[in-house]
VEXLO-357717 format. One record per residue (C-alpha): residue in three letters; x negated, y, z negated. Coordinates in steps of 0.25 Angstrom, whole numbers, padded with zeros to 4 digits, always signed. Layout:
ALAXYZ ...
END
This chain:
UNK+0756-0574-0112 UNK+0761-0575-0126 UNK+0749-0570-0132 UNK+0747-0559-0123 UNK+0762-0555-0126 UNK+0759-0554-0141 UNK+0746-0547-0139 UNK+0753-0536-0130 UNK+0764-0535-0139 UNK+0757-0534-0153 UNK+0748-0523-0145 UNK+0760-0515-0142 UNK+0763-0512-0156 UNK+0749-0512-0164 UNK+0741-0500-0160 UNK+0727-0499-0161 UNK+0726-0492-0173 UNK+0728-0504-0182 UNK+0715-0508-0179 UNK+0705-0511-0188 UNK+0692-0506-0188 UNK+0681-0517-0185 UNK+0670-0522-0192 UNK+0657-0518-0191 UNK+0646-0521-0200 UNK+0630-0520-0205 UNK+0620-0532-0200 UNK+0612-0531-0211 UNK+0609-0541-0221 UNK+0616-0541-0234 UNK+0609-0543-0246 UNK+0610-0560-0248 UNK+0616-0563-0264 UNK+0611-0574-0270 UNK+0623-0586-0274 UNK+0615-0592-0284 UNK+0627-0598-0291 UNK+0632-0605-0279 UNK+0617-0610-0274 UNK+0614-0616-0287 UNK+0627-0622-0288 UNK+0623-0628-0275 UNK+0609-0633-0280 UNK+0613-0640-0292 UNK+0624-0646-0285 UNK+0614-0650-0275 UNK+0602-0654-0285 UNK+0614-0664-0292 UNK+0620-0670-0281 UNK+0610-0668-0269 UNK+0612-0660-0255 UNK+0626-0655-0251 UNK+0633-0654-0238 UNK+0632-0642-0229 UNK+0647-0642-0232 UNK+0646-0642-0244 UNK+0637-0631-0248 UNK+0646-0622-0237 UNK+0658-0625-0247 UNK+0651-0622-0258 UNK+0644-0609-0252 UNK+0659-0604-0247 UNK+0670-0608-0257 UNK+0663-0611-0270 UNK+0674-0604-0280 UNK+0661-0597-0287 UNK+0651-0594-0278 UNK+0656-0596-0264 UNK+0656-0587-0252 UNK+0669-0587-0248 UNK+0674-0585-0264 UNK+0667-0573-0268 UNK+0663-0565-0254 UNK+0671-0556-0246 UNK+0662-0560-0235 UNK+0670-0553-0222 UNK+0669-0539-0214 UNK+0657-0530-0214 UNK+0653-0532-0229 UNK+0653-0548-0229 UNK+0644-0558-0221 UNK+0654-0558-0208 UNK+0666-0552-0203 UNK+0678-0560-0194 UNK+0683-0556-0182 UNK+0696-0550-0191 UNK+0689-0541-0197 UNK+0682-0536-0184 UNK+0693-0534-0177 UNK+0710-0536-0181 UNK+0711-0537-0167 UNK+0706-0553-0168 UNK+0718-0553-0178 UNK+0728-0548-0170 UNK+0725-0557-0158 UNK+0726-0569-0168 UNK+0739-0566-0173 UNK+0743-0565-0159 UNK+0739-0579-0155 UNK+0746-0584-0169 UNK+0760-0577-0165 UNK+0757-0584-0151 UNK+0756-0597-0156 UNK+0768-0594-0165 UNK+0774-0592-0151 UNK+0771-0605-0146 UNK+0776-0612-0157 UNK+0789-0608-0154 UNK+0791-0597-0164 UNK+0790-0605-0177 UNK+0798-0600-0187 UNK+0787-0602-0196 UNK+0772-0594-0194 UNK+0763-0597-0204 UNK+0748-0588-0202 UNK+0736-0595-0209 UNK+0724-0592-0209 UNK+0711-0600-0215 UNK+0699-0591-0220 UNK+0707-0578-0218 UNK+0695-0571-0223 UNK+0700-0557-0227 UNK+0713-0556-0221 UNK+0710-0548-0209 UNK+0715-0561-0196 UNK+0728-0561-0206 UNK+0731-0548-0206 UNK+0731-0545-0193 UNK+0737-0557-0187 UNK+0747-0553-0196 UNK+0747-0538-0190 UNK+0750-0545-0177 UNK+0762-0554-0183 UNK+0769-0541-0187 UNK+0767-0533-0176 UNK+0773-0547-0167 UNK+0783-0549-0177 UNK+0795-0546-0166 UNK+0788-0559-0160 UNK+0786-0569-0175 UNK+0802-0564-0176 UNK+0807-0571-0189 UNK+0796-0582-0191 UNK+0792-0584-0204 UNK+0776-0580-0205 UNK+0767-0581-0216 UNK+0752-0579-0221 UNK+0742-0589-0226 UNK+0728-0589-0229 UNK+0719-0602-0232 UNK+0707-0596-0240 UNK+0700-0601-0250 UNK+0693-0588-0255 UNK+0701-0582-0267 UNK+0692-0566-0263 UNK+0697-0567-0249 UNK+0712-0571-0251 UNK+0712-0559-0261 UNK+0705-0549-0251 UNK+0717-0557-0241 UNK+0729-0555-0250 UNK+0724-0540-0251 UNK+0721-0537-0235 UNK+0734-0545-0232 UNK+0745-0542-0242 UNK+0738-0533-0252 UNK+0746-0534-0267 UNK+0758-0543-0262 UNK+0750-0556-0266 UNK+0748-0564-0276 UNK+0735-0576-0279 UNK+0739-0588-0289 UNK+0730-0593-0299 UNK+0732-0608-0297 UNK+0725-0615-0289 UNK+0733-0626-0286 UNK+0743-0616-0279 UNK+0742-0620-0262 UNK+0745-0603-0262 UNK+0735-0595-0270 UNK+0738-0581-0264 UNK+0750-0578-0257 UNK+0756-0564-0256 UNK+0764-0555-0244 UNK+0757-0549-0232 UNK+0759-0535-0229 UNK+0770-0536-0219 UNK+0776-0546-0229 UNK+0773-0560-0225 UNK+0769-0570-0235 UNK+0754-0575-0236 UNK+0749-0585-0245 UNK+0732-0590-0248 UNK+0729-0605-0248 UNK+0716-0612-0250 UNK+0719-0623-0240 UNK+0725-0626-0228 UNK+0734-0638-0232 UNK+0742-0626-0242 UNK+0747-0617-0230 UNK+0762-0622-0230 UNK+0767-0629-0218 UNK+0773-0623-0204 UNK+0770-0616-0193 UNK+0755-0610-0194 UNK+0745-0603-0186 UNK+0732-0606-0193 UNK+0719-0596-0192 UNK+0706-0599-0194 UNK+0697-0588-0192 UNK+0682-0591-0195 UNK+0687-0601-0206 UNK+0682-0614-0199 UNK+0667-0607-0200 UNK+0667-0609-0215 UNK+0671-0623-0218 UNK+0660-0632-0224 UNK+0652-0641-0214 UNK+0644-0652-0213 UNK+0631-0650-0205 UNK+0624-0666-0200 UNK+0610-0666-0192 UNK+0609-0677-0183 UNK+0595-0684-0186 UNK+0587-0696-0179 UNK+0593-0705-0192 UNK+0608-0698-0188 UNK+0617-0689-0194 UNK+0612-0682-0206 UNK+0621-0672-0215 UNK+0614-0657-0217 UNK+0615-0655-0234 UNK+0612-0643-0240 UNK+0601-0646-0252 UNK+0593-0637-0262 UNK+0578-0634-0257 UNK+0570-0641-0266 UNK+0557-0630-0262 UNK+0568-0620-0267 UNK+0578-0624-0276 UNK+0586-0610-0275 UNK+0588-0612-0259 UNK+0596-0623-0251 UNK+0592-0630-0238 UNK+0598-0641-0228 UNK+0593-0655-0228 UNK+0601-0667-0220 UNK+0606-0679-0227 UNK+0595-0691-0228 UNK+0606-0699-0222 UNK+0622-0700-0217 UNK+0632-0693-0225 UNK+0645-0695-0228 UNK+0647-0681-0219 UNK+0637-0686-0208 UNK+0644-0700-0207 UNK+0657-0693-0206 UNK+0659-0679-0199 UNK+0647-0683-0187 UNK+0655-0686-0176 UNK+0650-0699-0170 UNK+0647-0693-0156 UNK+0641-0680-0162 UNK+0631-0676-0151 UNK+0624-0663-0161 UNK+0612-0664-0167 UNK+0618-0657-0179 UNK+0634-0656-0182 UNK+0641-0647-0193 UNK+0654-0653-0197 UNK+0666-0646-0204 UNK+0675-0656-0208 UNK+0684-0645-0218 UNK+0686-0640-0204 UNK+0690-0652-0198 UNK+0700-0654-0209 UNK+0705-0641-0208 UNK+0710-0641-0195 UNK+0716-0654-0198 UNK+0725-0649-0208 UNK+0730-0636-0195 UNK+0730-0646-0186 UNK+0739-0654-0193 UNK+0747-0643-0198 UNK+0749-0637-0183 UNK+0754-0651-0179 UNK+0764-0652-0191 UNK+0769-0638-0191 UNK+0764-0632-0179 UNK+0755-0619-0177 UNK+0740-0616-0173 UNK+0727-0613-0178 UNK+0718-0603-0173 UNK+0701-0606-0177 UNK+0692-0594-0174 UNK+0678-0596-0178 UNK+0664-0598-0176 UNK+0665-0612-0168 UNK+0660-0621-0158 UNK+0665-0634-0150 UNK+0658-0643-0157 UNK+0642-0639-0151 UNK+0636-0632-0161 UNK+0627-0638-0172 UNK+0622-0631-0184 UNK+0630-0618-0184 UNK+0632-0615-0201 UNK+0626-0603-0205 UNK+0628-0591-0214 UNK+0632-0576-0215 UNK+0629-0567-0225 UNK+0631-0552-0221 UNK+0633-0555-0207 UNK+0621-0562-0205 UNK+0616-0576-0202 UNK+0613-0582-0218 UNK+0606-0594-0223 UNK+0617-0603-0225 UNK+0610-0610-0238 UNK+0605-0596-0244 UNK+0613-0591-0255 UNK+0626-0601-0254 UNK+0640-0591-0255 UNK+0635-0580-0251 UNK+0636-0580-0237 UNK+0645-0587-0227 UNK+0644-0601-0221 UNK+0648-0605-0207 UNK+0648-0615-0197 UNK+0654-0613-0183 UNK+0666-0620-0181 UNK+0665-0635-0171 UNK+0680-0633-0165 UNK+0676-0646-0158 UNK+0676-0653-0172 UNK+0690-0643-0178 UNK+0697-0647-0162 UNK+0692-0664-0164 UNK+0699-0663-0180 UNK+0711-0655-0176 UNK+0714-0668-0171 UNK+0725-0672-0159 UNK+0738-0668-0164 UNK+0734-0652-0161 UNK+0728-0644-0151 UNK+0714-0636-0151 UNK+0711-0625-0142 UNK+0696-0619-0141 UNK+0687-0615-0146 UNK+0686-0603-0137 UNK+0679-0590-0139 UNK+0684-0579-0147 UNK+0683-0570-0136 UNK+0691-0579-0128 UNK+0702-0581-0137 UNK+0702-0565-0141 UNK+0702-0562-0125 UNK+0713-0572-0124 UNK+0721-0565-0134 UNK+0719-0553-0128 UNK+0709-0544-0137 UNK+0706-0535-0124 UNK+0720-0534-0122 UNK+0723-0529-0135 UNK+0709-0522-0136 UNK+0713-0512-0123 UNK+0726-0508-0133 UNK+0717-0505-0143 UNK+0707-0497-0136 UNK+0716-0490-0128 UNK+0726-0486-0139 UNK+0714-0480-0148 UNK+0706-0467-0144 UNK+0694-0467-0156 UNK+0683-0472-0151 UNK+0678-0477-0165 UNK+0689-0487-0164 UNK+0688-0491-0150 UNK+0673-0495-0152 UNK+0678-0501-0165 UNK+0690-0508-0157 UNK+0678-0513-0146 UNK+0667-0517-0155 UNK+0677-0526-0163 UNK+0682-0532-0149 UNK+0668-0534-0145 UNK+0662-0543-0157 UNK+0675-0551-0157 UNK+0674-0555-0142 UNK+0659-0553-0138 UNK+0653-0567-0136 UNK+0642-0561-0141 UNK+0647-0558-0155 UNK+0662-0565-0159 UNK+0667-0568-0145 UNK+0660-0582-0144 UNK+0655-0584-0158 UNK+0670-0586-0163 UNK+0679-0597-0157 UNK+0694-0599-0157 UNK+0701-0613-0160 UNK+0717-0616-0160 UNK+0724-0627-0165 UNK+0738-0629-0159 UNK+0748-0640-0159 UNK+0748-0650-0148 UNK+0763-0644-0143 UNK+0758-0631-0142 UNK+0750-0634-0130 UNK+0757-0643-0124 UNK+0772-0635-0125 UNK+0762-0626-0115 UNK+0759-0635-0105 UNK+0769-0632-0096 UNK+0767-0618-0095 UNK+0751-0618-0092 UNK+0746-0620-0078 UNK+0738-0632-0075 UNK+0724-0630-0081 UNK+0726-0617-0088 UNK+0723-0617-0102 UNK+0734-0619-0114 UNK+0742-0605-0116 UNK+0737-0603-0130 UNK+0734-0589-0135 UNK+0717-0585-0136 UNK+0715-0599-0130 UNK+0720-0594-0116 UNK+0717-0585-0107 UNK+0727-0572-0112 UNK+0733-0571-0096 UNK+0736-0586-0099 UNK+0743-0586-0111 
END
């Protein structure tokens, strides 16, 4: 009942009125840039050296420092190429910050609470989860909390450090530095910016991934009558100015290497920076203890070729004018649950309507609506309730993966009934928890 607790009692002291209006945005098709910089970039390095990995060119389409989409786009909300369940509702945060203080809970009350988040896009999850840990703050007590965000592109940390701690920050020149940004949130807790993982300092974490997973570089294979064979991006040699895919004329080192053995698909995408990825929290939730909470685009290891691209929220040619629009894949949590290894737990995937439910998002929607009297803001309140949980739009769509330690469930096991399922916030039934 824990999370059911925190949820009645974060209710009782935040009125409606602090809700943010949701998104709502124009189908129609942006005008489509061209990146020629980038796309001959790609072709001489192509020309030179011959056809590159699928991960590769994602790499370079995303995080090249010049030309790169995540480096020079503010690609989020109405005006971008998509928008996140934060922005469409800061109800999806405060349920999230719920089930971190829970799992805080079931730690023990660690005198330590470290928040990270990877991908935080522009600060809207962080913020507020953040609302949420200062309106519980009679329930955090004297813990020691802090901020910290893992992102790589040097415009969002700056819209970040503005929505989150406005002029109390400061962004360091070196590049050697683990911390580029760090700076005091608004209700004075201390956040820093990192470019990877590895730098977050040690302790206590609750790790959160929202729609990062989706963007990580992936090797695609096709299985052929002659066997595996890696899908490489090349130049079109009928048009030198446009890409295209060709499979490799034999093995790869890739193809040899990240095709499981027993692979039953006709065509696999692997994303091996994600399986290193959640190495590095598994292993940090073992050493230091914590969880990590994974929402995303995903599948349990069924799908086939899923990468695509979205350019003003719309379906996009993923090789047509590389970095200037946004490369995905859905997420295998079959492949993240296989190389988080045996020394931590993994829970899901499930629904995001499920977990939502689960943590009470009609509970917390009947307080809503019946504290609020303009109809404006109800239909807003219900329009944004309804594209995070119908199956036809985010409800299914998204998935939701945790990592805890092996003690967390086990400490439990006593107090379950025979059958019932682990008593772990959005993963369980909320009149079971």
């Amino acid at each position: 009942m824990r999370a059911l607790s925190l949820l009645k009692r974060y209710m009782s002291n935040v009125p409606w009125a602090v809700w943010q209006n949701g998104y709502r945005w124009s189908s129609s098709v942006q005008k489509l840039e061209s990146n020629t910089t980038l796309l001959k970039h790609l072709a001489y390095k192509i020309n030179a050296t011959g056809p590159i990995s699928v991960a590769e060119y994602m790499r370079e389409a995303l995080t090249n420092p010049v030309s790169g989409y995540y480096t020079r786009n503010d690609m989020l909300g109405p005006d971008g190429d998509f928008i996140t369940s934060p922005e469409i509702s800061q109800i999806f945060g405060e349920l999230l910050g719920v089930w971190c203080v829970s799992e805080w809970m079931a730690a023990g009350k660690p005198s330590v609470l470290h928040l990270v988040e990877l991908g935080p896009g522009r600060g809207s999850l962080a913020g507020d989860i953040l609302r949420v840990f200062r309106q519980l703050k009679s329930v955090l007590g004297e813990a020691d909390v802090s901020l910290h965000l893992v992102e790589v592109s040097p415009k969002l940390s700056r819209v970040q450090a503005e929505r989150l701690t406005r002029d109390q920050q400061q962004e360091y020149d070196a590049k050697e530095e683990l911390v580029y940004r760090s700076g005091t949130t608004h209700t004075g807790l201390p956040v820093c910016w990192y470019r990877r993982i590895e730098d977050v300092p040690k302790g206590f974490s609750v790790f959160l991934a929202h729609e990062f997973f989706d963007a990580l570089p992936i090797y695609k294979f096709q299985r052929t009558e002659k066997g595996w064979r890696e899908v490489l991006v090349d130049v079109d040699p009928e048009s030198p100015d446009k890409l295209r895919f060709v499979l490799s004329h034999s093995p790869t080192l890739a193809s040899a290497t990240f095709v499981q053995l027993d692979e039953k698909r006709q065509h696999v995408e692997v994303c091996p920076e994600g399986g290193v990825t959640i190495q590095n929290l598994a292993n940090r939730i073992a050493e230091d203890g914590g969880a990590a909470l994974i929402a995303d685009y995903g599948h349990d290891g069924i799908k086939t070729d899923t990468f695509r691209g979205y350019k003003g929220h719309q379906l996009h040619n993923v090789l047509e004018a590389p970095g200037m629009a946004d490369l995905t894949a859905d997420v295998d949590f079959g492949y993240l649950r296989k190389m988080a290894g045996g020394q931590v737990t993994c829970l899901g995937p499930i629904t995001q309507q499920s977990f939502l439910k689960n943590m009470g998002i009609d509970t917390r929607m009947q307080v809503l609506l019946r504290s609020c009297h303009d109809k404006d803001t109800q239909a807003q309140l219900i329009h944004s309730y309804d594209f995070l949980t119908n199956p036809k739009k985010m409800g299914h769509r998204f998935q939701f993966f945790s990592v805890l330690g092996r003690g967390r469930l086990a400490q439990s096991k006593g107090h379950q009934k025979a059958g019932t399922p682990p008593p772990v916030a959005g993963f369980t039934e909320l009149c079971r928890q």
